[in-house]
N, C-alpha and C positions, 0 to 999 in steps of 0.2 A: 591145792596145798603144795604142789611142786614147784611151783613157781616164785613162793618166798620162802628165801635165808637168811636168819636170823646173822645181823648184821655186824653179832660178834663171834658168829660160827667159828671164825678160822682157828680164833685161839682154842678154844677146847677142844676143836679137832684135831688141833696140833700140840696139845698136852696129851693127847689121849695115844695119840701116834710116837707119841717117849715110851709108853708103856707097854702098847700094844702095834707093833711096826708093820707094815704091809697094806697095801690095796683095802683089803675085808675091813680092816678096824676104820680108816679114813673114811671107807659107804656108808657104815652102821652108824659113825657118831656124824655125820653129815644130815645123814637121814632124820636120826634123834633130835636134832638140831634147830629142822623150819620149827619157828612159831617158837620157839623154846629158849629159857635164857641159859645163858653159857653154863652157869656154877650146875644146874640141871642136868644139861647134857651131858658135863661132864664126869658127873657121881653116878649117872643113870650108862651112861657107856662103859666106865670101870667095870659098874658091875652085869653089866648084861655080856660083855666083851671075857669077864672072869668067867662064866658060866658055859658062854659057846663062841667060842675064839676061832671059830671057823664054819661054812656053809653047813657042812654034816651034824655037827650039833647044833644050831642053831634050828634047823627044820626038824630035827629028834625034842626038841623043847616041846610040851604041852604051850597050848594057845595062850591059856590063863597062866602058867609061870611066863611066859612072854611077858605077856601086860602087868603084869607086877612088877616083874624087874625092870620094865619102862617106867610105870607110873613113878614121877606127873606130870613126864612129858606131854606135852601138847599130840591130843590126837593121838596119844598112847596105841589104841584100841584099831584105830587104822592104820599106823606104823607098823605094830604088830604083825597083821595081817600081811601087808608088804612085803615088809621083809622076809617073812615065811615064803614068800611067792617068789621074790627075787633071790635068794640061796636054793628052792629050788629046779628055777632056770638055770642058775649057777650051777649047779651039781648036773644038772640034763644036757644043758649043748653047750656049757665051756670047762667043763673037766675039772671041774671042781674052782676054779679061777676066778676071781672078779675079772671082767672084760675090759679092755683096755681103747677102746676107739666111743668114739661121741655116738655113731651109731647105735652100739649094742648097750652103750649105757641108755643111751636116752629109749630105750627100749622097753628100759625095767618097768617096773609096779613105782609112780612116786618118787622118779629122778624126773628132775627138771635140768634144766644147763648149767645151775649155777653149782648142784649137790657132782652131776658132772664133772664139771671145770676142778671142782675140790677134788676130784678122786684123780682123774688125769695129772692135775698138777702135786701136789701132794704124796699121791699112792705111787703113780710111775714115773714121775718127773719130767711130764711133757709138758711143753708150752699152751699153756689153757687162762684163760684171763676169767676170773672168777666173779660177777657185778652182785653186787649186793647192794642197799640204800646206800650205803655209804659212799661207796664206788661212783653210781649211777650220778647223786646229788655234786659229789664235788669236782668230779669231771666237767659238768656242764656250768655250775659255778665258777671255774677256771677259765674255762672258753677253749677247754681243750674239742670236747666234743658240742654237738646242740643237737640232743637226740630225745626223744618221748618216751621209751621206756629202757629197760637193763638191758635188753635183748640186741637194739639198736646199740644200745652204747657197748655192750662188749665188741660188736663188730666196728666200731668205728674207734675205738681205741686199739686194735687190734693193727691198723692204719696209724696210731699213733706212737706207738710206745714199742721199743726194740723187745724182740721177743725172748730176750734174756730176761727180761723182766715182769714177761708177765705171769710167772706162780704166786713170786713176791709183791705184785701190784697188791693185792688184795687186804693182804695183813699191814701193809703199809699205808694203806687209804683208812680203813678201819681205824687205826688209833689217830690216825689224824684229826679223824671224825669227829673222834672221841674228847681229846684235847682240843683242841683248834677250830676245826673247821667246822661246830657243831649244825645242826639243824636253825636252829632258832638265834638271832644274835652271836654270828663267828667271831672269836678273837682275832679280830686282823691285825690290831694291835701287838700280836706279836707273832705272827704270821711270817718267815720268810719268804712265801712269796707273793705277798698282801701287794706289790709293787706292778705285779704282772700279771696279779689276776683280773678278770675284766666284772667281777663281784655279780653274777649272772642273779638278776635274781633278789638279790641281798636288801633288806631293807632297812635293817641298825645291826650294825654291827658295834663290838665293843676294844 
């Protein structure tokens, strides 16, 4: 489960980060996030973020008010669980802190690179490139990268793209995705850069 992010994470993590500002609220709705569609996350992070807006409450929460105030999050019931575990790492060996290095992230209960990448870039504002379908699909439809999985392709766009840009890469490729550049049939048609992409892939486009 750590290894997929729901490929319009970013936005609801970053409506959710208006409300609720800091490292902790970006983990939690990141987390809430894999497998899960945005408007979800979004309502489910308000209100689990209203309840325990930080490590110390969040692990003083009963198990069962946990999973309620997830539910219908995807995986509720294993997030839950999680997160319980990673607030109380957070409270044991980083002083109450969400951790700030790939290392002690990717350490947690249920961080992968990409919920990572969101907290780094996002929570602390370090250069973290964020791959999601979105990302992964239209990088290599470009002929930017030609890599097999997200993991590949963060590190070889990483070699691509100036590192001022990679927090923003994410939310930027996301709505492209979304408009544009879709899955099935891209509008290349109106496509700025339909000219110089090398359509990796593409079988009708529109």
């Amino acid at each position: 489960m750590s290894g997929v992010l729901d490929s319009t994470a970013t936005a609801s993590v970053n409506k959710t980060a208006q409300l609720f500002a800091g490292p902790f609220a970006i983990l939690v709705s990141t987390l809430l996030s894999l497998r899960t569609r945005d408007e979800v996350t979004f309502s489910r992070s308000i209100a689990l973020l209203s309840q325990a807006p930080n490590p110390q409450s969040m692990v003083s929460l009963p198990l069962e008010v946990l999973e309620d105030l997830m539910y219908p999050v995807a995986f509720f019931r294993v997030k839950a669980r999680n997160l319980q575990k990673i607030c109380q790492i957070i409270l044991n060996e980083s002083g109450g802190k969400v951790p700030s290095t790939w290392e002690t992230l990717l350490a947690l209960p249920g961080v992968g690179r990409k919920t990572a990448a969101l907290v780094l870039g996002l929570g602390f504002g370090k250069p973290a490139i964020c791959v999601d379908i979105h990302v992964h699909r239209i990088s290599n439809r470009l002929g930017l990268v030609a890599t097999n999985s997200p993991d590949e392709t963060e590190r070889a766009l990483e070699n691509q793209v100036p590192r001022g840009l990679w927090i923003e890469l994410n939310e930027i490729m996301v709505r492209f995705g979304q408009q544009i550049c879709t899955p099935q049939s891209p509008r290349c048609s109106l496509c700025p850069l339909s000219s110089a992409c090398l359509k990796v892939g593409v079988v009708r486009t529109r």
